[in-house]
C-alpha positions in Angstrom: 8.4 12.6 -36.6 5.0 11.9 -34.5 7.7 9.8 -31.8 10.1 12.4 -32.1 7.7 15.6 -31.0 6.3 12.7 -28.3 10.0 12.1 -26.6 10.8 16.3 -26.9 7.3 17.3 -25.2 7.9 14.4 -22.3 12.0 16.2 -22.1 10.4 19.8 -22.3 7.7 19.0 -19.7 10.2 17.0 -17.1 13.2 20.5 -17.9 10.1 23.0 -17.5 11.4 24.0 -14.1 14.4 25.1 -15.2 14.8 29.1 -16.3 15.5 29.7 -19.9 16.9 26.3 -20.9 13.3 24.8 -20.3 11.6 28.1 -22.5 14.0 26.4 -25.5 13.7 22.7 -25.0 9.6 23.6 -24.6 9.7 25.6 -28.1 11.6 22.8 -30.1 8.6 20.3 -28.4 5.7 22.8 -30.1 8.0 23.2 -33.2 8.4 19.2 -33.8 4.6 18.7 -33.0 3.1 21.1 -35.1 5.4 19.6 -38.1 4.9 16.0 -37.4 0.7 17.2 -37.6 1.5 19.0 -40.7 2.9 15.7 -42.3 0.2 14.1 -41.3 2.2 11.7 -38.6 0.2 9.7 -35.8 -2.0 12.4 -33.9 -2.0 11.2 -30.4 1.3 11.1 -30.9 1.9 14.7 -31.7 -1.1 16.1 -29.8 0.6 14.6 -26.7 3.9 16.3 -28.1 2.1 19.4 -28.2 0.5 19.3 -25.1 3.2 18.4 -23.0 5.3 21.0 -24.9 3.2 23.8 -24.2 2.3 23.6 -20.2 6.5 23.2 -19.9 6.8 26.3 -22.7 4.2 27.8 -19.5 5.5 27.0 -16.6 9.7 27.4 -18.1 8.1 31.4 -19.1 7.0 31.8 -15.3 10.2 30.1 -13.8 12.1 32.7 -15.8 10.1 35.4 -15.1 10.5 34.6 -11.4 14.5 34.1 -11.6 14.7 37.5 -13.6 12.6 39.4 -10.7 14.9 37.7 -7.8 18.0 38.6 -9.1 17.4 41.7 -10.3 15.7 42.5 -6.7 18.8 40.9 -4.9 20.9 43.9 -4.0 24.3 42.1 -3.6 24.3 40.6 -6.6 23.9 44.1 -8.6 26.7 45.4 -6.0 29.0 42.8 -7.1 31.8 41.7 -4.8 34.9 44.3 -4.3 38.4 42.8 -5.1 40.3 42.4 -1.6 43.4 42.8 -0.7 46.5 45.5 -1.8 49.0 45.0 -3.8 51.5 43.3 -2.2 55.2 44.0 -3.3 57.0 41.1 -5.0 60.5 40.3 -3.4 63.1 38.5 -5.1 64.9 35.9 -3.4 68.3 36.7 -4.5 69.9 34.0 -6.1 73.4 33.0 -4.5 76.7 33.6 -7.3 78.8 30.4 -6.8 82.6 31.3 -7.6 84.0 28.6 -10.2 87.4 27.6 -9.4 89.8 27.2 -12.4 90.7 23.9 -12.6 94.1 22.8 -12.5 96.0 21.9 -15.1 97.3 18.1 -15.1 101.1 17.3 -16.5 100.2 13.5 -16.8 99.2 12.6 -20.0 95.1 11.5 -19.7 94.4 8.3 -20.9 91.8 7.9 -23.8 89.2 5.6 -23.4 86.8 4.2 -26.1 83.0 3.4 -25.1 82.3 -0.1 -25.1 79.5 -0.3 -28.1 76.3 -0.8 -26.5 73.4 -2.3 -28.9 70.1 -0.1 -28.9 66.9 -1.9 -27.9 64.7 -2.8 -30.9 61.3 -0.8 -30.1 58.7 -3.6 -29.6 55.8 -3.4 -32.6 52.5 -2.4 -31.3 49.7 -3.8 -33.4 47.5 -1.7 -35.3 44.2 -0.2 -33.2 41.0 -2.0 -35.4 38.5 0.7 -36.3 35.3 1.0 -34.5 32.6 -0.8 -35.7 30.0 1.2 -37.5 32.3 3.4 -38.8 32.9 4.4 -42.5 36.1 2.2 -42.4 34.8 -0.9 -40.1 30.2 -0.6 -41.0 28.1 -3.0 -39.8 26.9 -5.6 -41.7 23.3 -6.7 -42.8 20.8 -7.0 -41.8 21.2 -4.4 -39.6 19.0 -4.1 -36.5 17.8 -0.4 -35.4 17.6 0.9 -32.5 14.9 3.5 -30.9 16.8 6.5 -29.5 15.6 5.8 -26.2 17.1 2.2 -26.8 15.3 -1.2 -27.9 15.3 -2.9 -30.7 12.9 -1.7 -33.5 13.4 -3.5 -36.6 15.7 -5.6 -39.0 16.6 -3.8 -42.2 18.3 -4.8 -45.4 18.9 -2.2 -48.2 20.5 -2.9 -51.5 21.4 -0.1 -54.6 18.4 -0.5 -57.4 19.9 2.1 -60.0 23.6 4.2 -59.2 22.9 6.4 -61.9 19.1 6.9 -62.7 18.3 10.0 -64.1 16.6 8.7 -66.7 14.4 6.3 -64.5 13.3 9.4 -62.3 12.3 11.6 -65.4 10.4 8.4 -66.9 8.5 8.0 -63.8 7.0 11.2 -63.7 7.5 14.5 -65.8 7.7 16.7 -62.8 10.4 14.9 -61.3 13.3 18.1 -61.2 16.4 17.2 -62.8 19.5 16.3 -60.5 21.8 19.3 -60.2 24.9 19.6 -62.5 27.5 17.0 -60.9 25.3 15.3 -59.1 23.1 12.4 -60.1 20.0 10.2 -58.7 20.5 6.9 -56.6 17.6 4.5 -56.2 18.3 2.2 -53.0 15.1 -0.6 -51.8 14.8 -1.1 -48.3 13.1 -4.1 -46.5 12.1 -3.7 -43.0 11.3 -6.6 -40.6 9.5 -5.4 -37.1 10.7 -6.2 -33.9 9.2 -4.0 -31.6 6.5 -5.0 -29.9 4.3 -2.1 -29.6 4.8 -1.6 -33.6 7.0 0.8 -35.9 6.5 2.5 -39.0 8.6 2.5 -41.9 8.3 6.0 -42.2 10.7 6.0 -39.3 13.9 4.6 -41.2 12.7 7.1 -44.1 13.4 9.9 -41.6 16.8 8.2 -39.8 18.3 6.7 -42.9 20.9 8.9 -45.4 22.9 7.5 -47.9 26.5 7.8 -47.4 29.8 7.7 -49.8 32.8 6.2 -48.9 34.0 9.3 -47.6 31.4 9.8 -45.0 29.5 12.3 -46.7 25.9 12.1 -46.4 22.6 12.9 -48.0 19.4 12.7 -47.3 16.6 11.6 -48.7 14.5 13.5 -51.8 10.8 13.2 -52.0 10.2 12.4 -55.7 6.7 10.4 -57.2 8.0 7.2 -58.2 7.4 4.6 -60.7 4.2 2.0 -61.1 4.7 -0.4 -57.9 7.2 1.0 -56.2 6.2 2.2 -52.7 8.1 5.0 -50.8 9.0 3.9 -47.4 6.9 6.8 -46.2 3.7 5.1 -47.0 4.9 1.3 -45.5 2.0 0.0 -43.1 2.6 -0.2 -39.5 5.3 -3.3 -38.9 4.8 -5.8 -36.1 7.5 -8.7 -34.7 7.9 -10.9 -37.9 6.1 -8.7 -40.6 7.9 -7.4 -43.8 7.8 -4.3 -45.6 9.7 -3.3 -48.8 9.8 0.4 -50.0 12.1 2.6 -51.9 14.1 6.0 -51.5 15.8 8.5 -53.9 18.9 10.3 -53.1 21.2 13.5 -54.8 24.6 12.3 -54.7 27.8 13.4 -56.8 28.5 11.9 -60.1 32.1 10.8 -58.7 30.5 8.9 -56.5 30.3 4.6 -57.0 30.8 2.6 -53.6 27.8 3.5 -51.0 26.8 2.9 -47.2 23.8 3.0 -45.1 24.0 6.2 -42.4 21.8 6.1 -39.0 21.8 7.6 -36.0 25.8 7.5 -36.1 26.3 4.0 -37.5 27.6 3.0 -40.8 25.7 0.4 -42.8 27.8 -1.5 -45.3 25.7 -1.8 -48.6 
């Protein structure tokens, strides 16, 4: 959340110049930032977020302001241009009757004569298109390597399905836990994260970009639950470096019906 308000404060501060457009990009900046400091995500990261949001929030207000007065003060514009022209009579070109002559009737006897059979061509079999990969029908395969949304690589995940059906886990690991709604039930999946990025990533990250899909391509997102002794939500991973590990676990709602599973993010399919 703390990169995401950084990148939309750096967009809202370089589109600040531009009427209206720049007042919204600007307000999503403040919105992200003030959230990623509510959850407690890197500060410089979302003070910067906030910052930059909030001079392009100020200067996209006065650009508007300024594009509002000129055209309301332009005096053609509130004229408006006059349709030209008359309306000009449509002529028909008349089309020209051509007389049929009768034909003539023939006294010799016409000969009949039978087509010579001509053999249709086969239509040549095109092979099958193959699906795109990282789709629901073609995923990728782990480990899967992640992506920043600016590009670069961030880290190397594998995930794999602790408990398809653990309703009963989740209410022994804490009393509070709400029960899944009717037709739906809990699914424990254990990610481990290997960093790649040089400049670091948190695990956090793939907590917030990761869903659990169905075959189907419906997906859900994760649910914030207290879990068992030992088992550490992704949320709370340390900061990852090239070649450390981190393995933490998320909870997802999905319906009963459900039994095969795939990783979702950012628009790829995971298999898992």
């Amino acid at each position: 959340m703390g990169v995401l308000a950084l990148i939309a404060g750096i967009l809202a501060f370089l589109l600040g110049f531009i009427p209206v457009f720049g007042v919204i990009v600007a307000l999503a900046a403040v919105a992200l930032s003030i959230i990623a400091l509510i959850k407690q995500q890197p500060k410089g990261l979302s003070i910067s977020g906030l910052v930059l949001g909030g001079i392009a929030l100020l200067t996209s207000l006065i650009m508007t302001v300024v594009f509002a007065f000129a055209v309301t003060s332009d005096p053609d514009f509130s004229r408006g241009v006059a349709a030209a022209g008359s309306d000009t009579e449509k002529t028909e070109t008349p089309t020209p009757t051509a007389t049929a002559e009768e034909p003539q009737e023939s006294t010799a006897p016409e000969k009949s004569e039978e087509p010579a059979a001509t053999e249709k061509p086969k239509p040549e079999s095109k092979p099958e298109p193959r699906p795109e990969l990282g789709t629901v029908e073609a995923p990728f395969s782990q480990p899967y390597v992640a992506k920043g949304l600016l590009g670069g690589e961030k880290y190397k995940l594998r995930a794999r399905v602790v408990d398809a059906n653990a309703a009963q886990r989740v209410k022994d690991w804490n009393m509070f836990n709400p029960t899944a709604p009717s037709g739906f039930k809990y699914v424990v999946v254990k990610y481990t994260m290997v960093g790649i990025d040089p400049d670091g990533v948190d695990p956090s990250l793939a907590s917030f970009d990761m869903s659990l899909a169905t075959k189907e391509g419906n997906r859900y997102d994760e649910e914030f639950l207290v879990l068992g002794d030992g088992m550490t939500p992704m949320t709370d991973g340390p900061k990852l470096y090239p070649g450390s590990k981190f393995s933490g676990f998320s909870v997802y709602i999905v319906p009963k019906k459900a039994r095969s599973f795939l990783v979702y993010d950012n628009g790829n399919y995971v298999s898992l």
